[in-house]
Backbone as a printed PyTorch tensor [residue, N CA C, xyz], in Angstrom:
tensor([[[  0.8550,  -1.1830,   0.0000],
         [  0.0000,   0.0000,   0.0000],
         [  0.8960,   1.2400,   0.0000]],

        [[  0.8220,   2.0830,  -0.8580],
         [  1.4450,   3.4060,  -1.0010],
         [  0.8330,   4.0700,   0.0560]],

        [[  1.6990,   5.3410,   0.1650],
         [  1.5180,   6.5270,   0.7820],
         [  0.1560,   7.0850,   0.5630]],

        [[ -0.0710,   7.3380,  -0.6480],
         [ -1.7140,   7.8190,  -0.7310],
         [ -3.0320,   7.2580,  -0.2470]],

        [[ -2.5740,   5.6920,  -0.9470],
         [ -3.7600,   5.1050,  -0.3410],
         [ -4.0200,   4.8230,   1.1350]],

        [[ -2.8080,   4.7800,   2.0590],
         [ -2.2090,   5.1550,   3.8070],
         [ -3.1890,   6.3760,   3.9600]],

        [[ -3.1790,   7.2120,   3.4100],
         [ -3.8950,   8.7420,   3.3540],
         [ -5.8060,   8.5620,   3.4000]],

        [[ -5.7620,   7.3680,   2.2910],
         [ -7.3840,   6.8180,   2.0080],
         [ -7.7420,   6.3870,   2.9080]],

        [[ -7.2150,   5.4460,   3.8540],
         [ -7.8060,   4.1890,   4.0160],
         [ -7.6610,   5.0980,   5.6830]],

        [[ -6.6900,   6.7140,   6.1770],
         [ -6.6510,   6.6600,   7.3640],
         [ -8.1110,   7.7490,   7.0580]],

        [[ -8.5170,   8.4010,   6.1660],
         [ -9.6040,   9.2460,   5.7750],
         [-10.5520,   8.7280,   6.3680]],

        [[-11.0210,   7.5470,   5.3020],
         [-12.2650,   6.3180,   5.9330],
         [-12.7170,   5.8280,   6.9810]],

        [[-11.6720,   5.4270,   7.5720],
         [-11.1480,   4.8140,   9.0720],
         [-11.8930,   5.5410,   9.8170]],

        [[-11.3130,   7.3780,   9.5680],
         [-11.3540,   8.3450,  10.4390],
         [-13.4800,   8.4880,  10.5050]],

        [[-13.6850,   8.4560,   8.9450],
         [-15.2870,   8.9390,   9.0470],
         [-15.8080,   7.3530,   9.6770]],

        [[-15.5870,   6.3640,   9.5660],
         [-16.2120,   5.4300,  10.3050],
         [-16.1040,   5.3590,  11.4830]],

        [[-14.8050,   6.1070,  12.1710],
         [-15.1580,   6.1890,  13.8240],
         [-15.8550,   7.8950,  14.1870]],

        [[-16.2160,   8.3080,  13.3460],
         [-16.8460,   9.8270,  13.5830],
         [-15.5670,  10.8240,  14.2460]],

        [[-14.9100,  10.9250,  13.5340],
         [-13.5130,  11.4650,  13.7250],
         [-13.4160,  12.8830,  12.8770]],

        [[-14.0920,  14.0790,  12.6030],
         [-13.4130,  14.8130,  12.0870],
         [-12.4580,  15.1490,  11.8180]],

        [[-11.7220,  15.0510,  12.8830],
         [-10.6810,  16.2490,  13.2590],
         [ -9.4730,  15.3380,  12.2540]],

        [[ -9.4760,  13.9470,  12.5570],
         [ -8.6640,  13.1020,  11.5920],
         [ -8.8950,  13.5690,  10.1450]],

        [[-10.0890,  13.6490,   9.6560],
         [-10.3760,  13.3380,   8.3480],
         [ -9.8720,  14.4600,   8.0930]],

        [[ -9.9780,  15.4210,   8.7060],
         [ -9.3950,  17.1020,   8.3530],
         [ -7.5150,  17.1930,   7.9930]],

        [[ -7.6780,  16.2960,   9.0800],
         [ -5.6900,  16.5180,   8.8230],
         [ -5.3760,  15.7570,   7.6570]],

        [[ -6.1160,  14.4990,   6.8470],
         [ -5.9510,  14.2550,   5.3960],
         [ -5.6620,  15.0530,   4.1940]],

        [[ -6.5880,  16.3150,   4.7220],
         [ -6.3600,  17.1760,   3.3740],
         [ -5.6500,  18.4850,   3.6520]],

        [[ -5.2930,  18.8830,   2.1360],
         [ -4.4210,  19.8770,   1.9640],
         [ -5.3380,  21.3540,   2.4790]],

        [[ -4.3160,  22.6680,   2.2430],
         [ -4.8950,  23.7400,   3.2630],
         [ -6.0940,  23.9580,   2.2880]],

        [[ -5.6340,  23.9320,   0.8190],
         [ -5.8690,  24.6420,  -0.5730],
         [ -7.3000,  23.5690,  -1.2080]],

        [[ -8.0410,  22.7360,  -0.2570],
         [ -8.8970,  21.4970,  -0.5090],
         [-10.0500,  22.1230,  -1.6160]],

        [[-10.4700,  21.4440,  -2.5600],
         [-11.6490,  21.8420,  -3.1550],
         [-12.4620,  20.5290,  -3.3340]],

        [[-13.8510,  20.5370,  -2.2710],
         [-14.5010,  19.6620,  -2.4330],
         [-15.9880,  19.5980,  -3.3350]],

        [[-16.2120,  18.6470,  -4.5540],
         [-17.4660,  18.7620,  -5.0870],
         [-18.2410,  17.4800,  -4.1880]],

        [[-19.5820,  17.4710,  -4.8260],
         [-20.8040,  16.4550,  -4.3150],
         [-21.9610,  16.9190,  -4.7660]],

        [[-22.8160,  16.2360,  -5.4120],
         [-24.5180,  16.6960,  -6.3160],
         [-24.9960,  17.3920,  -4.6490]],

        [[-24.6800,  16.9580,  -3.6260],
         [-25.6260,  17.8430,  -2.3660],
         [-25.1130,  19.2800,  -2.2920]],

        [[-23.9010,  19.2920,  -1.9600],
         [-23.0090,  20.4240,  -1.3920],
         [-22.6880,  21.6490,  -2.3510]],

        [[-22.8770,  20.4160,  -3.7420],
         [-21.8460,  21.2090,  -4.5560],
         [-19.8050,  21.7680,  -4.3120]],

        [[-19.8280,  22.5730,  -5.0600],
         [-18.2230,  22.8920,  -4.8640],
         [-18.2050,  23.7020,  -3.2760]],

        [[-17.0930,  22.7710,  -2.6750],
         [-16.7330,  23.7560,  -1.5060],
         [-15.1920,  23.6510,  -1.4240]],

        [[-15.0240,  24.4490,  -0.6990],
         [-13.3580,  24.5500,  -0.7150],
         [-12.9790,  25.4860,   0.5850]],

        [[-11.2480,  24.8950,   0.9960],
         [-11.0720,  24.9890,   2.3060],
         [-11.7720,  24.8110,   3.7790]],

        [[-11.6880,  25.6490,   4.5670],
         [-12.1190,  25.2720,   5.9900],
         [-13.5980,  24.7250,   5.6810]],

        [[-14.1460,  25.4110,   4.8480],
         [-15.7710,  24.8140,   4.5250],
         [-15.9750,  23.2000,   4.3050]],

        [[-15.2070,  23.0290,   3.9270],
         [-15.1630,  21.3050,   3.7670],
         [-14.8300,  20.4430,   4.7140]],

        [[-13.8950,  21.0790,   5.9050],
         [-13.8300,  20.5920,   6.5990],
         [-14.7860,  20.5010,   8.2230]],

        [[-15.3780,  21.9320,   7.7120],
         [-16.7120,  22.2930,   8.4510],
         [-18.3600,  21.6710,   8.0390]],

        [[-18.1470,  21.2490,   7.0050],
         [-18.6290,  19.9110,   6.4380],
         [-19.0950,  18.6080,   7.2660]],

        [[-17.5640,  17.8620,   6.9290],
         [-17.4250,  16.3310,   7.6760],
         [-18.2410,  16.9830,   9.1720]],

        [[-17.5990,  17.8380,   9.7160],
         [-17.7510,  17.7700,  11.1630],
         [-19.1610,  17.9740,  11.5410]],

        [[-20.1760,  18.8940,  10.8000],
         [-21.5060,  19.1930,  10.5450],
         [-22.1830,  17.4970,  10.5840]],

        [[-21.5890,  17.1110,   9.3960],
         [-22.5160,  15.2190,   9.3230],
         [-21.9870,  14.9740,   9.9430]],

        [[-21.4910,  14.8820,  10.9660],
         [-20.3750,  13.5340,  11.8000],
         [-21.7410,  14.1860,  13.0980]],

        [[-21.5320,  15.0920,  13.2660],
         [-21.9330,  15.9660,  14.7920],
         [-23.5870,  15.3990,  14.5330]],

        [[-24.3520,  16.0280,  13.8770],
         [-25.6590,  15.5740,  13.0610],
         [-26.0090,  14.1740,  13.2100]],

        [[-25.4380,  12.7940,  13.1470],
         [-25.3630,  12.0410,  12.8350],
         [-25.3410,  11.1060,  14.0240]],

        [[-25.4850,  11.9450,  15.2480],
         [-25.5470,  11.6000,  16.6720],
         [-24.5840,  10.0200,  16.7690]],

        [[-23.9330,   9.7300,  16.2030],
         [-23.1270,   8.3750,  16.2990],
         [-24.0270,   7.2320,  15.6660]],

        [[-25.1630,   7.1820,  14.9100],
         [-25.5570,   6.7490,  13.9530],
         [-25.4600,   6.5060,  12.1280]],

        [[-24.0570,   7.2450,  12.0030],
         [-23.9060,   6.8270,  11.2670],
         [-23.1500,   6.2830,  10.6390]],

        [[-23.0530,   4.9820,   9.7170],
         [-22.4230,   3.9320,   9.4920],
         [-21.8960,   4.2970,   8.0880]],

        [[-20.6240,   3.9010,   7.8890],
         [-19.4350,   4.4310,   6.7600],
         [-18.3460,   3.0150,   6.6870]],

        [[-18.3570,   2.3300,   5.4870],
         [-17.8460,   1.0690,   4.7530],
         [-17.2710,   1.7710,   3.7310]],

        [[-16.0520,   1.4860,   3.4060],
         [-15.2370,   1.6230,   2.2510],
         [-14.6290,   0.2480,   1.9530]],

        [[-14.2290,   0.4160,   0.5340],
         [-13.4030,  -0.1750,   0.0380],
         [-12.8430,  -0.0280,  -1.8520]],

        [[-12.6970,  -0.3380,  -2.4780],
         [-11.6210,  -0.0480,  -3.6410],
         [-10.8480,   0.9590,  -3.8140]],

        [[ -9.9430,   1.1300,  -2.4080],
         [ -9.0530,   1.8640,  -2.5870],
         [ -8.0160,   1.4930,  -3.2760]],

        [[ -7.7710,   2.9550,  -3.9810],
         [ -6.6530,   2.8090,  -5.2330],
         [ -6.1190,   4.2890,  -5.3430]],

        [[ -4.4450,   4.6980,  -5.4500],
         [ -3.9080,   5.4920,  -5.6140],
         [ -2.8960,   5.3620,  -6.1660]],

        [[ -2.2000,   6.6620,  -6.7740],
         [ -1.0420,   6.6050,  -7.1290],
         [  0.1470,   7.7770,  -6.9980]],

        [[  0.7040,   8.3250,  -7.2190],
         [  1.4930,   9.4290,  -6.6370],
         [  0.3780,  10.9390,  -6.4100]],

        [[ -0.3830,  10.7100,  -7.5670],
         [ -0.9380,  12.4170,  -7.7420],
         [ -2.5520,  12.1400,  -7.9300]],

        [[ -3.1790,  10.6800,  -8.2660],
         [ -4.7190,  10.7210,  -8.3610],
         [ -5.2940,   9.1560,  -7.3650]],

        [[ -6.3620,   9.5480,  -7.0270],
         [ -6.8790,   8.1120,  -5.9790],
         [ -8.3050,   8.0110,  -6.3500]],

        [[ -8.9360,   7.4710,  -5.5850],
         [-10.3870,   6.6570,  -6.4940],
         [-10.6120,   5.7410,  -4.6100]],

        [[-11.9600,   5.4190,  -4.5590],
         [-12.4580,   5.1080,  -3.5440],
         [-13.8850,   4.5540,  -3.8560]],

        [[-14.4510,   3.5950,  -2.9760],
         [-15.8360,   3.3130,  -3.0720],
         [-16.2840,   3.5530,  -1.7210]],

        [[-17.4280,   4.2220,  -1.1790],
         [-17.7830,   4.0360,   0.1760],
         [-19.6490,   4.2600,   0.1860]],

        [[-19.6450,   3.4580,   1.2720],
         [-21.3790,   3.6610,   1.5000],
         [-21.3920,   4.2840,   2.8320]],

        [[-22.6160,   4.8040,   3.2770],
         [-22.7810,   5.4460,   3.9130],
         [-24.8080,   5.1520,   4.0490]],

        [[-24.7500,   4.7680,   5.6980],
         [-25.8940,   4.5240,   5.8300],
         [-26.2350,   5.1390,   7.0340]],

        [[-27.5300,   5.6410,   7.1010],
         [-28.1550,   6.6710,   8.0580],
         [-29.3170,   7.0730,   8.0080]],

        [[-30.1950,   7.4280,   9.4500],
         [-31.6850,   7.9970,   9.1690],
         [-31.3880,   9.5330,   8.5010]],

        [[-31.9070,  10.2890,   7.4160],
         [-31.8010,  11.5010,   6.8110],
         [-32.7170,  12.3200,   7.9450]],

        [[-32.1510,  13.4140,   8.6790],
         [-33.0980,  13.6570,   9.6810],
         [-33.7350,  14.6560,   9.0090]],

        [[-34.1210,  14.9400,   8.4800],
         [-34.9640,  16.0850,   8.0080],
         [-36.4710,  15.1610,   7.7810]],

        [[-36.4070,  13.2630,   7.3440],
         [-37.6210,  12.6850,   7.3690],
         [-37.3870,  11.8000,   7.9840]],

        [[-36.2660,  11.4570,   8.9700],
         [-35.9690,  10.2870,   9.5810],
         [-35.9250,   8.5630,   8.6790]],

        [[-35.8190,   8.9400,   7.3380],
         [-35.8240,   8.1090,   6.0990],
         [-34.7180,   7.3830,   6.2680]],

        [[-34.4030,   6.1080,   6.1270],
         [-33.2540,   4.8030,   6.3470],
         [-32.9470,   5.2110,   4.6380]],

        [[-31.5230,   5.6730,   4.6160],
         [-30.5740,   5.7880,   3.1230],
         [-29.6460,   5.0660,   3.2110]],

        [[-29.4530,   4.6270,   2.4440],
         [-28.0380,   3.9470,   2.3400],
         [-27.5210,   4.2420,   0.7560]],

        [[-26.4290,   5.5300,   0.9780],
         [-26.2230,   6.0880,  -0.2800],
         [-24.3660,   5.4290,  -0.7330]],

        [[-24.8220,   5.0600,  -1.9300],
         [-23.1200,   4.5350,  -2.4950],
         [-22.2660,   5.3690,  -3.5860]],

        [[-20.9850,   5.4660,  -2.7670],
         [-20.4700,   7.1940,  -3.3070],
         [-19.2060,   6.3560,  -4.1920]],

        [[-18.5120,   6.9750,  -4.7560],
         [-17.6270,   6.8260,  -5.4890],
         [-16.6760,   8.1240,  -5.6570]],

        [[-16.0210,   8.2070,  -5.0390],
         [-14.9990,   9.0370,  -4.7970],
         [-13.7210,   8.9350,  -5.9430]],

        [[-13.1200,  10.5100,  -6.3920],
         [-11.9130,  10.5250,  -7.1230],
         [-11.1350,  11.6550,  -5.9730]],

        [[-10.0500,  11.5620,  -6.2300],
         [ -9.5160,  12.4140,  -5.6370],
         [ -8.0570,  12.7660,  -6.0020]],

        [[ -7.4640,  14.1320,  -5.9930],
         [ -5.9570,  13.7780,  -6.4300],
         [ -4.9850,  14.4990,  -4.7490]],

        [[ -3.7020,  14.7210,  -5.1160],
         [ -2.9390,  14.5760,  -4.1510],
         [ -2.2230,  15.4960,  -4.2250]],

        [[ -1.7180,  16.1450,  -3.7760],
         [ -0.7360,  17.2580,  -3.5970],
         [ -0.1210,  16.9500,  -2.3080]],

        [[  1.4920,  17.2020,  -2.2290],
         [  1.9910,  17.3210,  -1.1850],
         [  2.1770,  16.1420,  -0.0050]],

        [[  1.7210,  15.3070,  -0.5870],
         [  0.7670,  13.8150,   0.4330],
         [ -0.3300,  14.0630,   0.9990]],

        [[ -0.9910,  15.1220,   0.4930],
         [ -2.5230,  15.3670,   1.2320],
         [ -3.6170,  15.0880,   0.1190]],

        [[ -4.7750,  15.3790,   0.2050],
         [ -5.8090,  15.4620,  -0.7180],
         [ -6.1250,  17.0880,  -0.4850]],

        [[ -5.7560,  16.8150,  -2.0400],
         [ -6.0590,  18.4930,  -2.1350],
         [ -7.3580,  18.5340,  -3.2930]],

        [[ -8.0190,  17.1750,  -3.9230],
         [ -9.5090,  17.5820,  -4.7710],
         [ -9.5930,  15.9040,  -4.1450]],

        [[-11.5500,  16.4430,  -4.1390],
         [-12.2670,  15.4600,  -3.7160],
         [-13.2970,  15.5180,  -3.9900]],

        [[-13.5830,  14.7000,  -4.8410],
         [-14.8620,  14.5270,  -5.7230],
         [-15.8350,  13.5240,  -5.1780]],

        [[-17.1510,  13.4990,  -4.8370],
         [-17.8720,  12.4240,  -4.8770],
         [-19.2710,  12.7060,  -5.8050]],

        [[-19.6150,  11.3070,  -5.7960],
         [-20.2620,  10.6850,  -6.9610],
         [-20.9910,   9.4990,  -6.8600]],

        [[-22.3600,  10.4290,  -6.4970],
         [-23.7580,   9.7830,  -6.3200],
         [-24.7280,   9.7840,  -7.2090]],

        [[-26.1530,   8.6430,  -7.1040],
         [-27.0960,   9.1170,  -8.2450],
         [-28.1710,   9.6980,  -7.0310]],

        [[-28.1720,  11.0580,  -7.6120],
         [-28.7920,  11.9890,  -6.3740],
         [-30.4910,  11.4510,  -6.4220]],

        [[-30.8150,  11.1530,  -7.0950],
         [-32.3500,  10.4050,  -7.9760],
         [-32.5270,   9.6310,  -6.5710]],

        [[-31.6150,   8.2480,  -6.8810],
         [-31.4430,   6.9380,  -5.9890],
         [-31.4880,   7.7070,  -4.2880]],

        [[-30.8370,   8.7750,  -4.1880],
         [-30.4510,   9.2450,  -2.7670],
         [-31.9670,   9.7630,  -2.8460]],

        [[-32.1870,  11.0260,  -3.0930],
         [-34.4020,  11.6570,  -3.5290],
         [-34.9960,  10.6540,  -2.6360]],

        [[-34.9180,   9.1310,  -3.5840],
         [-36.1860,   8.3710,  -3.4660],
         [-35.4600,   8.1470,  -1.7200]],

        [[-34.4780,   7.5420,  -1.3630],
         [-34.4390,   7.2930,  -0.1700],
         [-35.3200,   8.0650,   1.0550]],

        [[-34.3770,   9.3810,   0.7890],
         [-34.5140,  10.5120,   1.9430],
         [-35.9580,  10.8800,   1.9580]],

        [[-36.5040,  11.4910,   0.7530],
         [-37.8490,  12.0720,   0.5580],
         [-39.0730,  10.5810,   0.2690]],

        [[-39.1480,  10.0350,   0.2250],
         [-39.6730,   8.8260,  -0.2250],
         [-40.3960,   9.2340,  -1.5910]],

        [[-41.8080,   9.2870,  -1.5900],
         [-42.6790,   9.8690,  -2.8290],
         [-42.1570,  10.9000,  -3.5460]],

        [[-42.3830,  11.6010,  -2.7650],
         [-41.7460,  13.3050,  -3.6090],
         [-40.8690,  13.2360,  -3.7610]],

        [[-39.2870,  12.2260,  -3.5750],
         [-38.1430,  12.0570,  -3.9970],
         [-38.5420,  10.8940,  -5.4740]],

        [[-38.9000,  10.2220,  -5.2120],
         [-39.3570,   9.7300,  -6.5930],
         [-39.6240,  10.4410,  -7.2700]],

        [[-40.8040,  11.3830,  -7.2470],
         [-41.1820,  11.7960,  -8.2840],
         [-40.6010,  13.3420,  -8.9500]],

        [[-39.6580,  13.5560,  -7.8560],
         [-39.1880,  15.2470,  -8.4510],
         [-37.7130,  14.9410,  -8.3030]],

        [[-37.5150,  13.9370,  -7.8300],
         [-35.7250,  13.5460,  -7.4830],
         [-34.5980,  13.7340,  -8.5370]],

        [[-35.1940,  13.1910,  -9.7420],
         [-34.9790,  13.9160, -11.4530],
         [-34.4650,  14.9600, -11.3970]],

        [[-35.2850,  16.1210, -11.0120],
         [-35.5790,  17.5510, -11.7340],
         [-34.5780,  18.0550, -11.1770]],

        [[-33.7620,  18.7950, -12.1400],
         [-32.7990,  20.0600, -11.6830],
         [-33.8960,  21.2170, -10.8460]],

        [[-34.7250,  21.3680, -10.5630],
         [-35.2590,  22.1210,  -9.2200],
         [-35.0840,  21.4440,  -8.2650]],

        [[-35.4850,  20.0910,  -7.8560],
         [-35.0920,  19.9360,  -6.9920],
         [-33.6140,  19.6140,  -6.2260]],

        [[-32.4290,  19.3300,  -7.4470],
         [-31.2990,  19.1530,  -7.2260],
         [-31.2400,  20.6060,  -6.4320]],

        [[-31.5840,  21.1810,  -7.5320],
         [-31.0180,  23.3690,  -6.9230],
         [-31.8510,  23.2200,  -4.8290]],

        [[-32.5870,  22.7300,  -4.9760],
         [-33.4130,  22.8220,  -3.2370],
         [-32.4460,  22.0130,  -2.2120]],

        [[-31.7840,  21.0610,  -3.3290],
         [-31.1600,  20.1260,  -1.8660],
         [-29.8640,  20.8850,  -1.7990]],

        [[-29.4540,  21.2150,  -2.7860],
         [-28.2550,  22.5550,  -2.5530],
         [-28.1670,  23.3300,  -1.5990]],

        [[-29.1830,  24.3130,  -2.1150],
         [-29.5170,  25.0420,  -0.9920],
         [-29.8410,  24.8330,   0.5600]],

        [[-30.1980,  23.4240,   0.9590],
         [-30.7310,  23.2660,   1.8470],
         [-29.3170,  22.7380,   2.3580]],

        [[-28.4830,  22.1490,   1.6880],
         [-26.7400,  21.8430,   2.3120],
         [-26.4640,  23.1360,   2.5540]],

        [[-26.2550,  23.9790,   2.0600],
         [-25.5230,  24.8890,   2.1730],
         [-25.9400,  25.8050,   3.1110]],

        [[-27.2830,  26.0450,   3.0600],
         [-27.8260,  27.0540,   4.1790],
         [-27.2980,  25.8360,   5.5520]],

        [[-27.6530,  24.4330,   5.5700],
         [-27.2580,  23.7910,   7.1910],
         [-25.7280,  23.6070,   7.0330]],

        [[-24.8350,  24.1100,   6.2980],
         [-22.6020,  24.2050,   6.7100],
         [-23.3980,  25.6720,   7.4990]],

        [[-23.9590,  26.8210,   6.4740],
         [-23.8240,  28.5270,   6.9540],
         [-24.5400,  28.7360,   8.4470]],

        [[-25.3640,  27.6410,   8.5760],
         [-25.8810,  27.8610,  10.2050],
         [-24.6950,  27.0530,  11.0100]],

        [[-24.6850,  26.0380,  10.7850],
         [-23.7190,  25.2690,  11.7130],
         [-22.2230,  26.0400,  12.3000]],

        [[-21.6800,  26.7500,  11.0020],
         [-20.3970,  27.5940,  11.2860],
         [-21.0370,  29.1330,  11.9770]],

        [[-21.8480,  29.2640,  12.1180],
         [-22.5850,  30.4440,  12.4750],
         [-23.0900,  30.3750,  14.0010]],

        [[-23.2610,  29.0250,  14.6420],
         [-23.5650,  28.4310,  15.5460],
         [-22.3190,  28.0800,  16.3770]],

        [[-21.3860,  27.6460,  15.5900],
         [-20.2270,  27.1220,  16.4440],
         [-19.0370,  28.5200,  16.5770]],

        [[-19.5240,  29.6860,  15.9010],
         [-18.7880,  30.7090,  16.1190],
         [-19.2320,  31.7150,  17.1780]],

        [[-20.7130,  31.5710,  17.7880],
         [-21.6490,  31.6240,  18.6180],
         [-21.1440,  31.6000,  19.7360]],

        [[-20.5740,  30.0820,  20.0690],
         [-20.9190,  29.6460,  21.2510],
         [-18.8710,  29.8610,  21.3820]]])
């Protein structure tokens, strides 16, 4: 196992024991993270991220990886991720597919790669079926990530 994939597999590790603070020291300062929920985020935001679902997630939630693969400068990952969606208390079990490349020995891009449709029908049940499709509702679950990172960092700068 190379150095990078050492980097993967301590990433994973880290989100399956609800570890932010680990998963944070994986990546580079300069991080740019995509995802169909989040969309593009980059730096501390990403790492204000993990810690948002980890915290959220009251120790319920369950994180399996495996096809890790790297090489000096690009890596690749499979992981699931299973959990009640609390906004309907809906049982998901969403399967991501991660790319990522490397700078420095860190992860400095991190891509994941879901069928947001498949995730819809989970979380929303009906109305994720039936609007889970539509670029409106992609644009709502956006928004609805992004407004819960802007409260959460807004909350923890609070207190």
């Amino acid at each position: 196992m190379n150095d990078n994939e050492k980097t993967l597999v301590k990433f994973y590790t880290a989100f399956a024991n609800a570890d932010a603070e680990t998963m944070c020291k994986c990546y580079h300062a300069d991080i740019q993270f995509r995802d169909p929920a989040f969309g593009l985020l980059k730096g501390n935001d990403v790492c204000e991220m993990w810690k948002m679902l980890v915290e959220k997630s009251n120790g319920k939630l369950k994180i399996e990886f495996n096809e890790i693969k790297a090489t000096e400068y690009i890596g690749s990952a499979q992981w699931i991720a299973t959990y009640n969606f609390s906004k309907t208390n809906r049982k998901v079990v969403n399967i991501i597919n991660a790319q990522f490349q490397f700078k420095d020995g860190l992860i400095i891009k991190h891509t994941d790669d879901f069928d947001i449709w498949k995730w819809s029908k989970q979380a929303f049940g009906i109305k994720g079926y039936l609007f889970g499709w539509t670029g409106f509702f992609h644009k709502k679950i956006n928004e609805q990530a992004v407004f819960l990172l802007r409260k959460h960092k807004e909350n923890k700068h609070a207190n």
